[in-house]
N, C-alpha and C positions, 0 to 999 in steps of 0.2 A: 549591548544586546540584551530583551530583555528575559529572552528564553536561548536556551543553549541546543540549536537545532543539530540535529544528527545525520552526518552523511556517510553514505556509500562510497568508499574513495577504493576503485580495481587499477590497479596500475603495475605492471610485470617488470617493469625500471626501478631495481630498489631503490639507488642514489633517487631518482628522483620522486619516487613514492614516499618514502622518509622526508626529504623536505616539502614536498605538498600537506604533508601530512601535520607534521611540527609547527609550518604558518599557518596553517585554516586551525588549528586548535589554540597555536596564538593571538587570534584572529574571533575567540573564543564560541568554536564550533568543537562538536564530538565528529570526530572523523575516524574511523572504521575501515583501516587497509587491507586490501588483500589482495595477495600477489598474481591470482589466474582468474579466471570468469566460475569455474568451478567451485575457488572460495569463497568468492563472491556468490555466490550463488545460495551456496548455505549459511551466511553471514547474511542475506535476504528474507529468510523463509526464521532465522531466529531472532532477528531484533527489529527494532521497528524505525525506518528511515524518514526522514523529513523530505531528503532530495539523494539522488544517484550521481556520481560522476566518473565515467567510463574509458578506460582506454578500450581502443578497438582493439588493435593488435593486440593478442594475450595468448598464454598459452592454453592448453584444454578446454578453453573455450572462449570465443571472442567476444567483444563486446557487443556485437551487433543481435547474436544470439542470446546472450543472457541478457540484451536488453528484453527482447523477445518472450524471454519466460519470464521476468520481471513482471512485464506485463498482463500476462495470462493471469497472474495473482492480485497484481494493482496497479488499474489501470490510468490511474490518473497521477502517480507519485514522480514529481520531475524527475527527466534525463538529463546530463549532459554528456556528449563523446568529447573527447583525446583522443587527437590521431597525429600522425604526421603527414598522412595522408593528404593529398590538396585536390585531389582529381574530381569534378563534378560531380561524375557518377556516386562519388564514395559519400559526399557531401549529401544528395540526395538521397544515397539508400540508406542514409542515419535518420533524415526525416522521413522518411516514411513508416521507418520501425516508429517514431513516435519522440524520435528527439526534440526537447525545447531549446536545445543548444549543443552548437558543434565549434570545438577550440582545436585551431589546427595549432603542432607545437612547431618552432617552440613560441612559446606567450607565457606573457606575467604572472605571476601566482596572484599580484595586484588588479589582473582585468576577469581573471578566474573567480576571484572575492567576489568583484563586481558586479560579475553574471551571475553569480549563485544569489546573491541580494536582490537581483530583479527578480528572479524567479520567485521568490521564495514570499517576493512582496505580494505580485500580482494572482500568487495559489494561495495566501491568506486573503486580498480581498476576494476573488473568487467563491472560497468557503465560506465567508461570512454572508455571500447575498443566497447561496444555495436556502432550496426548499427544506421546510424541515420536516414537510410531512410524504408521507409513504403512504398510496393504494396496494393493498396485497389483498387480493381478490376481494371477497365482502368487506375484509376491513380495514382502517383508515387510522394509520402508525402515526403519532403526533410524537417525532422525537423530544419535544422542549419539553412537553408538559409530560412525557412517558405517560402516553394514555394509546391503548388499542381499544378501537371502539367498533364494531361490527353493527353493519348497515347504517350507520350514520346513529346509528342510537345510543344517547345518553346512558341510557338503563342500560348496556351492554358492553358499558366501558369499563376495562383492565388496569386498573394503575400498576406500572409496572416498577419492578426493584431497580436501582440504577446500572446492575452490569446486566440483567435481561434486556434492558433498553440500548445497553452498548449492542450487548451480540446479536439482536435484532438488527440493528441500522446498519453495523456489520454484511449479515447477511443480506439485508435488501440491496446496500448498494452493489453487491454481489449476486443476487440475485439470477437461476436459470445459471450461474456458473458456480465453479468448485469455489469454496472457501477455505483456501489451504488450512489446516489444523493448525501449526506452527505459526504460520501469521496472525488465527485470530486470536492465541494465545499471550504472545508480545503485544497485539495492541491493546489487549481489554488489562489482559492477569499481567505483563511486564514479563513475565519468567516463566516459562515454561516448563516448569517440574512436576514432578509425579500428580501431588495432591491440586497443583492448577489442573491439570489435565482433567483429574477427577469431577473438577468444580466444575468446569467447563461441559464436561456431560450430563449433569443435573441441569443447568443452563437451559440447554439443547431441550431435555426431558417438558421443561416448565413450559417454556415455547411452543412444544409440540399441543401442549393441553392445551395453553389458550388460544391455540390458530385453530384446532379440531372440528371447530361449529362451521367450516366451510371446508368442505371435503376437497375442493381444488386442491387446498394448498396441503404441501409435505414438505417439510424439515430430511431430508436423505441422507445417512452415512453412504460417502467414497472412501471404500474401504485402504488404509494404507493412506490417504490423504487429507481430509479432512468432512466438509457438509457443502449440502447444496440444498438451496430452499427453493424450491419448485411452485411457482405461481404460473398463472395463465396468462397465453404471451396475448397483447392486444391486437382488434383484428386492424 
């Protein structure tokens, strides 16, 4: 493998969360236990995952709900449930939270791998055919080249530094929703400590100058949570 992807591994069965855990890192993946959907939850919002894999049954919170709020923050980052569960219903209420895959147990740690390799294959082609450019009201976010250029004009174009270009694309593909704090700090700064935190508000600050010349748009502190960058919904 030639990157060492990072997973969400919730599962309330120690015996068996310890040895899920031990193969998929033998297996050489970084896997991230946690025992409830709660720790899960805050092991979500501080580091930054590649794929998710869920027990449903858990304690303080199940897996169907903190797939849920997973969600609300990043909406495209694979799911898989763990259940024992076999009953349709249950089977169907995991897709429709947004599951890309449901492993009734018991099953292989071998067909577990499996599934997480499809996935993981078919969300990197996915991202490689993705746009890379962004309309944000008058102006026109060119990720590759980090250029913001308003009204289509040349003369009006921003070259941007490389982590303004990160928390831009950030924010757009978030865009009209919250941008947890916490998360866009693991994925741009890695670490979320004091002086990241700091950095990251200067960030914010530089953003706000260069979107300014179209009054539509605003950069918004949710206070207690993170930003929301406010563009004009299409009619």
């Amino acid at each position: 493998m030639d990157e060492k992807f990072k997973i969400l591994l919730c599962e309330d069965d120690e015996n068996l969360g310890t040895l899920l855990s031990e193969y998929l890192q033998a297996k050489e993946y970084h896997a991230e236990l946690c025992p409830d959907g709660e720790a899960g939850y805050r092991a979500f919002l501080h580091e930054k995952f590649d794929i998710c894999v869920l027990d449903v049954m858990m304690p303080k919170k199940d897996g169907f709900t903190l797939a849920q709020e997973i969600r609300q923050t990043n909406a495209d980052i694979p799911i898989i449930f763990l259940t024992a569960k076999q009953l349709k219903e249950d089977i169907l209420a995991g897709f429709k939270i947004g599951a890309d895959d449901y492993i009734t147990k018991p099953f292989s740690m071998e067909e577990l791998v499996f599934r997480i390799e499809a996935i993981l294959r078919r969300v990197r082609g996915k991202k490689s055919k993705e746009s890379t450019l962004y309309q944000i009201g008058r102006f026109t976010f060119d990720t590759q080249k980090q250029l913001l250029t308003l009204d289509n004009d040349p003369n009006q174009a921003t070259k941007l530094t490389t982590k303004e270009n990160e928390l831009l694309a950030l924010l757009c593909s978030h865009s009209n929703e919250i941008l947890q704090r916490d998360y866009a700090l693991k994925t741009i700064w890695i670490d979320d400590n004091y002086f990241n935190a700091r950095s990251m508000d200067v960030y914010i600050t530089k953003l706000r100058k260069h979107l300014k010349l179209d009054e539509n748009i605003e950069i918004i502190n949710i206070h207690g949570k993170g930003y929301k960058l406010i563009v004009p919904e299409e009619d």
